[in-house]
Backbone atoms as SQL, in Angstrom:
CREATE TABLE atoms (id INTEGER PRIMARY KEY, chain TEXT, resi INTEGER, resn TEXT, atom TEXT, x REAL, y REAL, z REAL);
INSERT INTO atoms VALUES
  (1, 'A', 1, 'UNK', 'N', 121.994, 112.578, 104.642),
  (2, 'A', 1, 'UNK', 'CA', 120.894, 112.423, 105.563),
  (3, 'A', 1, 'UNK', 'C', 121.348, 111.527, 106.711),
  (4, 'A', 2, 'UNK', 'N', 121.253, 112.093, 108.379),
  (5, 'A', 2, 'UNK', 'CA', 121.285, 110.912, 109.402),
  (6, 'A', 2, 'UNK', 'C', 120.220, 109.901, 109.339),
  (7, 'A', 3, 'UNK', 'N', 120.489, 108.960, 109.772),
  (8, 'A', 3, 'UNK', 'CA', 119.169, 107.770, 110.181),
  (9, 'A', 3, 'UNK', 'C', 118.781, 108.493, 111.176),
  (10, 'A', 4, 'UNK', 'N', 117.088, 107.988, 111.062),
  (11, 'A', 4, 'UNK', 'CA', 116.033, 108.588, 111.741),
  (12, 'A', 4, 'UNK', 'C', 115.892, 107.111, 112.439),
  (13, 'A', 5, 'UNK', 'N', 115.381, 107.578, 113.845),
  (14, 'A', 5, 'UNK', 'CA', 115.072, 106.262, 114.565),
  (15, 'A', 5, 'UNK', 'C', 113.586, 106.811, 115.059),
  (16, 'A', 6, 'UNK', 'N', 112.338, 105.788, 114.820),
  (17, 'A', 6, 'UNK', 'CA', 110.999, 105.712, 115.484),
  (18, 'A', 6, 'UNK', 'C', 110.542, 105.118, 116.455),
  (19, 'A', 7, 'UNK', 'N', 110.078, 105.313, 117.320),
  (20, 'A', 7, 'UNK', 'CA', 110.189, 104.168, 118.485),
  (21, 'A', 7, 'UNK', 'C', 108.559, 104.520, 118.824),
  (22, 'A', 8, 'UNK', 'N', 107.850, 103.571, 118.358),
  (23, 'A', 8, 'UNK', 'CA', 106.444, 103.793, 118.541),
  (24, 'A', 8, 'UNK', 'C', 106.125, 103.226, 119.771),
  (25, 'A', 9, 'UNK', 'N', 106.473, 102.760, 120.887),
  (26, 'A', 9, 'UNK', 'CA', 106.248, 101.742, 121.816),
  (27, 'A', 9, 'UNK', 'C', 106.320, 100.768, 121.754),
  (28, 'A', 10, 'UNK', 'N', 105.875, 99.688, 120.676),
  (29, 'A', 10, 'UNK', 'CA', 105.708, 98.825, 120.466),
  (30, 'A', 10, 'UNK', 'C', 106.498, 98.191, 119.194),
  (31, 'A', 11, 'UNK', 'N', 107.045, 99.241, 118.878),
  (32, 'A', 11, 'UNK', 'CA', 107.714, 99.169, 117.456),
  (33, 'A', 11, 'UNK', 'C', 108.718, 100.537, 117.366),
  (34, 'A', 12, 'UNK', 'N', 110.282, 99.653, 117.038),
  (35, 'A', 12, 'UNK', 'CA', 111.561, 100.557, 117.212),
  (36, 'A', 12, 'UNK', 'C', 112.337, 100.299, 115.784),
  (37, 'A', 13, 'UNK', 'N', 112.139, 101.169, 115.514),
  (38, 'A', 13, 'UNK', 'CA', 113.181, 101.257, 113.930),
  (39, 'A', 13, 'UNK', 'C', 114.228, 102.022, 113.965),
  (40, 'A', 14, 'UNK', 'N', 115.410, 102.018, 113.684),
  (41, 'A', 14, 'UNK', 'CA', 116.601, 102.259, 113.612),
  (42, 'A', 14, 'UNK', 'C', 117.369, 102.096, 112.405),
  (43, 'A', 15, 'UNK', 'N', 118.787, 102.453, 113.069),
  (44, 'A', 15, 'UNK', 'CA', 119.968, 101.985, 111.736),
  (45, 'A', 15, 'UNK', 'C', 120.275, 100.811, 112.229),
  (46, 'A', 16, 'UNK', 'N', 120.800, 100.414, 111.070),
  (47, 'A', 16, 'UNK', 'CA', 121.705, 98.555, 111.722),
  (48, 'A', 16, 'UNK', 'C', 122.571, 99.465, 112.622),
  (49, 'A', 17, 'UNK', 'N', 123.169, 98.410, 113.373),
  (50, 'A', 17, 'UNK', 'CA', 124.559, 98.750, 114.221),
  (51, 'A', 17, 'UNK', 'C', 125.470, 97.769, 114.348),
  (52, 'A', 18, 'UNK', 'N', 126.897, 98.289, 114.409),
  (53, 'A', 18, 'UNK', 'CA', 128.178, 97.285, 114.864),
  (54, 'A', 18, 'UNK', 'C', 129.001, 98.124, 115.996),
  (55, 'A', 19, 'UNK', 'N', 128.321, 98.382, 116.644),
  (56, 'A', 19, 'UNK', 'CA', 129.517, 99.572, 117.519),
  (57, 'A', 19, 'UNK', 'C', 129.566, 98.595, 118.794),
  (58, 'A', 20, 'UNK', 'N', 130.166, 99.672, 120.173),
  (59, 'A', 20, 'UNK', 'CA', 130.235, 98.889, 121.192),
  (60, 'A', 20, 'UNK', 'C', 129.162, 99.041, 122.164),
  (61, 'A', 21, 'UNK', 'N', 128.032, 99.383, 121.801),
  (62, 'A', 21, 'UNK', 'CA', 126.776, 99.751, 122.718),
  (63, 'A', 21, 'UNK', 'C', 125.454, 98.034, 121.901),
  (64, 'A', 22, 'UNK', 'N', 125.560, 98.468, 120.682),
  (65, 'A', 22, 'UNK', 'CA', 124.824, 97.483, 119.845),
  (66, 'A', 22, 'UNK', 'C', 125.577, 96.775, 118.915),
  (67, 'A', 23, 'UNK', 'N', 125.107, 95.614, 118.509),
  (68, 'A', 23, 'UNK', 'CA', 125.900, 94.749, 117.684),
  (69, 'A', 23, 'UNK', 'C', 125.030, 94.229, 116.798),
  (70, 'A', 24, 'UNK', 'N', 124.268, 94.414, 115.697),
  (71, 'A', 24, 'UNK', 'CA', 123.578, 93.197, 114.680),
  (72, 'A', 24, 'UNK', 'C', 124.546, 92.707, 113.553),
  (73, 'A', 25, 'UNK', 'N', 125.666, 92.735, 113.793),
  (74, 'A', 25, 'UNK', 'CA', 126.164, 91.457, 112.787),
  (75, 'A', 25, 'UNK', 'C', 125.315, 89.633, 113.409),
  (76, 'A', 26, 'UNK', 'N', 126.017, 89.425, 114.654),
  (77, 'A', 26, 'UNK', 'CA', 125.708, 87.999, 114.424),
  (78, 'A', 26, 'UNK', 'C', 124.306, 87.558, 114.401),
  (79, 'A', 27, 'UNK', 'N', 122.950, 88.629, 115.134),
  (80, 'A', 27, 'UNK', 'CA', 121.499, 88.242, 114.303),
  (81, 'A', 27, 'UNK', 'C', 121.295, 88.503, 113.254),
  (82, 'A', 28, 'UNK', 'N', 122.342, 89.069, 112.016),
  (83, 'A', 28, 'UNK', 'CA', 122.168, 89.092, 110.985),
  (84, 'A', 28, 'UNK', 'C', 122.752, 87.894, 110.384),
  (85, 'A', 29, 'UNK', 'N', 124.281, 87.289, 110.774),
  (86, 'A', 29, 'UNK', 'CA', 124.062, 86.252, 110.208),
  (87, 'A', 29, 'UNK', 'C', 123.185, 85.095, 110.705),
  (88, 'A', 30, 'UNK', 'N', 122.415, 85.240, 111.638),
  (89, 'A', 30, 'UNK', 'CA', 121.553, 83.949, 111.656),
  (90, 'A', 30, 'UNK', 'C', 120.176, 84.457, 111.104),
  (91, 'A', 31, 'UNK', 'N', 119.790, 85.421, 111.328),
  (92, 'A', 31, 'UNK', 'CA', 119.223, 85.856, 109.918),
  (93, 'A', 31, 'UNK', 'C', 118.855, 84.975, 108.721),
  (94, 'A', 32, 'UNK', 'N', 120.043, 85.216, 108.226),
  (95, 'A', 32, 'UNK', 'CA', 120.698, 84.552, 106.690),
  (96, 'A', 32, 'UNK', 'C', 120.847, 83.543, 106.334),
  (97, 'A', 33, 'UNK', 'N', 121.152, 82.366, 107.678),
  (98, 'A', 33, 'UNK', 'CA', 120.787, 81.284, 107.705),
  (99, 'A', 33, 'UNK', 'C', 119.942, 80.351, 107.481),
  (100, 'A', 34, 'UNK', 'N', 118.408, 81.122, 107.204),
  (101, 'A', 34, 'UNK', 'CA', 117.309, 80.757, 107.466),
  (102, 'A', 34, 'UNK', 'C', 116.698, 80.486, 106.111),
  (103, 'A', 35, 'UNK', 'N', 116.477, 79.252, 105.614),
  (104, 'A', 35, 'UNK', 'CA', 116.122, 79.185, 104.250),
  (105, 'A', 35, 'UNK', 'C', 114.991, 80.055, 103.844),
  (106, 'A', 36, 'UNK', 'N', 114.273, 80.304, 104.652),
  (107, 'A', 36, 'UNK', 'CA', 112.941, 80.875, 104.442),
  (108, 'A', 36, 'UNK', 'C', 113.454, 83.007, 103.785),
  (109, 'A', 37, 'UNK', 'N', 114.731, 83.173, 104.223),
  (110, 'A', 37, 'UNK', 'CA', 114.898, 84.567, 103.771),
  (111, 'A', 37, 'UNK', 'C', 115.896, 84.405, 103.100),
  (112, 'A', 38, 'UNK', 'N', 116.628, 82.959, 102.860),
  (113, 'A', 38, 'UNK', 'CA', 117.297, 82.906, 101.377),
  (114, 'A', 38, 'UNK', 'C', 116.463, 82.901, 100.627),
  (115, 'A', 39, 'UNK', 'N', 115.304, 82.250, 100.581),
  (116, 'A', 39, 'UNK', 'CA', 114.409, 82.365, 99.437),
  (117, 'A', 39, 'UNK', 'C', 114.100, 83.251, 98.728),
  (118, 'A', 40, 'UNK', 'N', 114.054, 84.183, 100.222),
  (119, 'A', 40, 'UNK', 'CA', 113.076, 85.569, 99.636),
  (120, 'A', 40, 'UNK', 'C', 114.061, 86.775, 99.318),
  (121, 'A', 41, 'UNK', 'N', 115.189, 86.791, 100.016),
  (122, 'A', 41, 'UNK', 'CA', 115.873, 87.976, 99.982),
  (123, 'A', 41, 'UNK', 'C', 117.004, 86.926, 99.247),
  (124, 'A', 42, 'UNK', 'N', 117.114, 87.381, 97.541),
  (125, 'A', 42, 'UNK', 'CA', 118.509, 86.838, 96.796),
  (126, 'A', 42, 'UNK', 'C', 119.556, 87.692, 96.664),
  (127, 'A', 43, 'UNK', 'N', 119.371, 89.226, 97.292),
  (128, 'A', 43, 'UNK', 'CA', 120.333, 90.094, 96.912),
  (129, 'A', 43, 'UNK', 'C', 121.473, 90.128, 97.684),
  (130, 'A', 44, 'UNK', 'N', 121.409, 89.424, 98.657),
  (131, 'A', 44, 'UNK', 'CA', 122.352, 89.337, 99.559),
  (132, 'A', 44, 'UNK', 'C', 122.663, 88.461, 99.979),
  (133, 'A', 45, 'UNK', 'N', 123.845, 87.248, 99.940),
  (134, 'A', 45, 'UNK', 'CA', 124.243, 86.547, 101.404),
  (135, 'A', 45, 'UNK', 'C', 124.782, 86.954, 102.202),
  (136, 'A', 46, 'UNK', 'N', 124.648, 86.565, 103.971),
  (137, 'A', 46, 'UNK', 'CA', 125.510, 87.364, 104.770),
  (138, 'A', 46, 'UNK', 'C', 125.559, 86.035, 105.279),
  (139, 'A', 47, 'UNK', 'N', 127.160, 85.408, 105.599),
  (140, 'A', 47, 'UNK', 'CA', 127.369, 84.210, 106.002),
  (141, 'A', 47, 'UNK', 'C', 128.659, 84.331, 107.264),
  (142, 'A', 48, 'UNK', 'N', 129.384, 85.591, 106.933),
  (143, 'A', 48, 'UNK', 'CA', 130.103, 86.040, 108.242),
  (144, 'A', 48, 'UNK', 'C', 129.963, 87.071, 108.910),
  (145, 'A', 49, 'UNK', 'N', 130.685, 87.290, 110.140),
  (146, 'A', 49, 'UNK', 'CA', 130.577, 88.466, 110.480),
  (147, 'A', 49, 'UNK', 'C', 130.989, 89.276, 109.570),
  (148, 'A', 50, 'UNK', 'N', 132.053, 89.356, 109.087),
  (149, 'A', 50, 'UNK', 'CA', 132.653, 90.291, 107.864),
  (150, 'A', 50, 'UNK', 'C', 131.214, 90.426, 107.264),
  (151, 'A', 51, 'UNK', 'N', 131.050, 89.729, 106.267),
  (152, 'A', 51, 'UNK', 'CA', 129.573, 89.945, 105.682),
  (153, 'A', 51, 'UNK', 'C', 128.687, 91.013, 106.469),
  (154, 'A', 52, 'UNK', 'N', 128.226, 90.797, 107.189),
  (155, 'A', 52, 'UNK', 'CA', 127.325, 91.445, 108.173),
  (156, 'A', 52, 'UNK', 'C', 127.600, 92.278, 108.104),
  (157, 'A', 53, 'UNK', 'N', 128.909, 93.245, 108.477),
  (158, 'A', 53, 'UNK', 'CA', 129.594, 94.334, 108.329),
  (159, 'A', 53, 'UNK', 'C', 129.390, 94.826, 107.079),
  (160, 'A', 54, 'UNK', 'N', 129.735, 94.497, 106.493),
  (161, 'A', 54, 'UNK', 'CA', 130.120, 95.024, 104.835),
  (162, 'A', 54, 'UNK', 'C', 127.879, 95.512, 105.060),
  (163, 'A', 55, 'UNK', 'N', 127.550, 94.580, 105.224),
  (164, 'A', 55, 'UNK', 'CA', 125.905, 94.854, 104.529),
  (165, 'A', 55, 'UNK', 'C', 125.587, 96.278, 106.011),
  (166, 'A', 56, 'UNK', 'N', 125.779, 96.016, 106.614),
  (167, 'A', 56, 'UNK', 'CA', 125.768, 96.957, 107.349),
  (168, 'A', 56, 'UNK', 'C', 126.312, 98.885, 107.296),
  (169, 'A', 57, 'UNK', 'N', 127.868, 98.710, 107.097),
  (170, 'A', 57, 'UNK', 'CA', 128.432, 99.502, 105.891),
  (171, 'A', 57, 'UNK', 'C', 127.496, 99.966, 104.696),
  (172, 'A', 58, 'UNK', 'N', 127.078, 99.626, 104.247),
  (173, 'A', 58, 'UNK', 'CA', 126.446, 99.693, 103.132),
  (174, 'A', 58, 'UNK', 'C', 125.139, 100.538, 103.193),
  (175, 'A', 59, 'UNK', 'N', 124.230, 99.569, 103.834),
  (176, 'A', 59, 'UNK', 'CA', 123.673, 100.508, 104.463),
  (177, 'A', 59, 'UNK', 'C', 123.280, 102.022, 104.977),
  (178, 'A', 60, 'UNK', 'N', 124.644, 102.065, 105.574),
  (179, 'A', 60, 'UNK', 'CA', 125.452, 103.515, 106.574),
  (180, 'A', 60, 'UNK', 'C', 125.144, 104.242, 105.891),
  (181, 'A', 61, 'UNK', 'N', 126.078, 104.290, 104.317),
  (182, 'A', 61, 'UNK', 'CA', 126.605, 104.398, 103.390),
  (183, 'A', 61, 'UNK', 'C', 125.301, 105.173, 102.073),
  (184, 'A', 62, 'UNK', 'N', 124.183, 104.534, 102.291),
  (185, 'A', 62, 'UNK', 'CA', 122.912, 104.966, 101.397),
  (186, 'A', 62, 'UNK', 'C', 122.354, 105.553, 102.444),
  (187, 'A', 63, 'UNK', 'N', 122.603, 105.823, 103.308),
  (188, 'A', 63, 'UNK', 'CA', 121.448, 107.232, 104.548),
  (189, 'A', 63, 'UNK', 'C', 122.530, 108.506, 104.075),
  (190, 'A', 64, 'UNK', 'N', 124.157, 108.017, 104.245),
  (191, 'A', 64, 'UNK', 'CA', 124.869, 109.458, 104.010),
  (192, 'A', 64, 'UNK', 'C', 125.131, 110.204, 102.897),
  (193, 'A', 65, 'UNK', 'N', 124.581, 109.220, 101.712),
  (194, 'A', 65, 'UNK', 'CA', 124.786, 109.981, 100.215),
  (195, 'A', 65, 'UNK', 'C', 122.791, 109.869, 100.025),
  (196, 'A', 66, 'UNK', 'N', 122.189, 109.960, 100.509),
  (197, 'A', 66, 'UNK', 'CA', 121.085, 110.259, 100.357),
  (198, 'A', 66, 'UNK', 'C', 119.987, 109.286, 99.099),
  (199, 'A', 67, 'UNK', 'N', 120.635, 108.145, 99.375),
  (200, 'A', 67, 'UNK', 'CA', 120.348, 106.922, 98.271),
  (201, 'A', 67, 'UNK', 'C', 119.736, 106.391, 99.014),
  (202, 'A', 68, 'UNK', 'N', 119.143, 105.804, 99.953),
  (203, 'A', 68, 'UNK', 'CA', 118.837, 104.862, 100.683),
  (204, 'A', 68, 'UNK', 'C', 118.406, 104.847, 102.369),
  (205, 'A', 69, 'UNK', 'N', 117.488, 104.734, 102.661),
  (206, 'A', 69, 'UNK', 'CA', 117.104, 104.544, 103.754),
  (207, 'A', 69, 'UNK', 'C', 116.620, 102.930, 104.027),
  (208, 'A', 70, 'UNK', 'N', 116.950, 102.786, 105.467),
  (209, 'A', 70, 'UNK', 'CA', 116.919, 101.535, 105.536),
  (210, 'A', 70, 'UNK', 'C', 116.967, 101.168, 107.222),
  (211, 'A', 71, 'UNK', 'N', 115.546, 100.297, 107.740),
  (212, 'A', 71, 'UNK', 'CA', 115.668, 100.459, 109.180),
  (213, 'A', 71, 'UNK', 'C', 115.789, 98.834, 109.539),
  (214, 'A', 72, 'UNK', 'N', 116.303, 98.983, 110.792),
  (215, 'A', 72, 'UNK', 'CA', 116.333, 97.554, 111.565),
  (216, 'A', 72, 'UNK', 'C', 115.277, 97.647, 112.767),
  (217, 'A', 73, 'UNK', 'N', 114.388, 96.353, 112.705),
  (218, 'A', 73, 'UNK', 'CA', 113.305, 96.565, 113.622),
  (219, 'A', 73, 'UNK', 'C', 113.631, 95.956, 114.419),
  (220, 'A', 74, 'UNK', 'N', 113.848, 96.688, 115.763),
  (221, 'A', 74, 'UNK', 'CA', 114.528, 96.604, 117.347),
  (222, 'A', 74, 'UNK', 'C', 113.365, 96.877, 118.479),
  (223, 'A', 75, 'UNK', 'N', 114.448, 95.338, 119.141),
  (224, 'A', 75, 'UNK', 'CA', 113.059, 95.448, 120.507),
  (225, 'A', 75, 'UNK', 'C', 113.170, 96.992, 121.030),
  (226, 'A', 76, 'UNK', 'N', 111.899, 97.627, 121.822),
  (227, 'A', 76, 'UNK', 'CA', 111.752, 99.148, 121.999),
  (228, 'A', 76, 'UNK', 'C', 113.040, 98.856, 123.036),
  (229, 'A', 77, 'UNK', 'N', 112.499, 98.275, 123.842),
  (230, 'A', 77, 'UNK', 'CA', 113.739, 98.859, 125.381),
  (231, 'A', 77, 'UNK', 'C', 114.908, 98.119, 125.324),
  (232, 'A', 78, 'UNK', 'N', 115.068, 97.157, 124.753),
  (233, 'A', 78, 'UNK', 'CA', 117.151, 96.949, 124.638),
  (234, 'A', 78, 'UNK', 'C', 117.725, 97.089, 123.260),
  (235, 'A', 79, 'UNK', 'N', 116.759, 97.472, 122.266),
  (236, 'A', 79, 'UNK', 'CA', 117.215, 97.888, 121.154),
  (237, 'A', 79, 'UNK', 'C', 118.037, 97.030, 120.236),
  (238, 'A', 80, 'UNK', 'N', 117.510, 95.501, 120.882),
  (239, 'A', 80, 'UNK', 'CA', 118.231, 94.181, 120.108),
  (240, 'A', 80, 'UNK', 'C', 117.573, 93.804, 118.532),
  (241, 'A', 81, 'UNK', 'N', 117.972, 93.849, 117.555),
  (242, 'A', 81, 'UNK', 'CA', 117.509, 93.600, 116.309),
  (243, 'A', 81, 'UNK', 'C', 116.468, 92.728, 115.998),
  (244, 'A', 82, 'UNK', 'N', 115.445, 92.678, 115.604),
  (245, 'A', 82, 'UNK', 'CA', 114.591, 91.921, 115.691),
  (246, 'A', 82, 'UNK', 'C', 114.631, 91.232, 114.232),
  (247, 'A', 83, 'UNK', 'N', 114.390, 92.084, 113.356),
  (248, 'A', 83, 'UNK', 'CA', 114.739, 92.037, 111.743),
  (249, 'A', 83, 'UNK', 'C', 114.768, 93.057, 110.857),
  (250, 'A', 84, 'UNK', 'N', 114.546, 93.730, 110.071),
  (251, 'A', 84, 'UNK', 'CA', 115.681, 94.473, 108.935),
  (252, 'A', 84, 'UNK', 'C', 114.557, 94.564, 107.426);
């Protein structure tokens, strides 16, 4: 399955990205930083860029074997990660 992207106006869901148009590794690791979503989210640390990648990867990875869907909520018009 490709990722489906929604872009309601007001609300833009997507795939994560690391390419050269978009980048959410490093708002993902500050993200992660944030005690308030260590708390809540234990399944994951993401503390480097590597990290970021790999969770990102991963990601990719459950849209193309049909395991997993999974969106990143992006401002509508620059498509900067908002949160996940």
């Amino acid at each position: 399955m490709e990722p489906v992207e929604i872009n309601a106006g007001t609300c833009y869901l997507r795939a994560f990205r690391a390419d050269d148009r978009l980048d959410d590794r490093p708002a993902l690791v500050k993200a992660f930083s944030d005690p308030a979503m260590r708390r809540f989210v234990r399944a994951y640390r993401i503390e480097t860029i590597d990290e970021a990648g790999d969770y990102i990867a991963t990601r990719a990875r459950g849209w193309k074997l049909n395991q997993r869907a999974s969106w990143a909520i992006a401002e509508p018009t620059t498509g900067f990660l908002l949160g996940g």
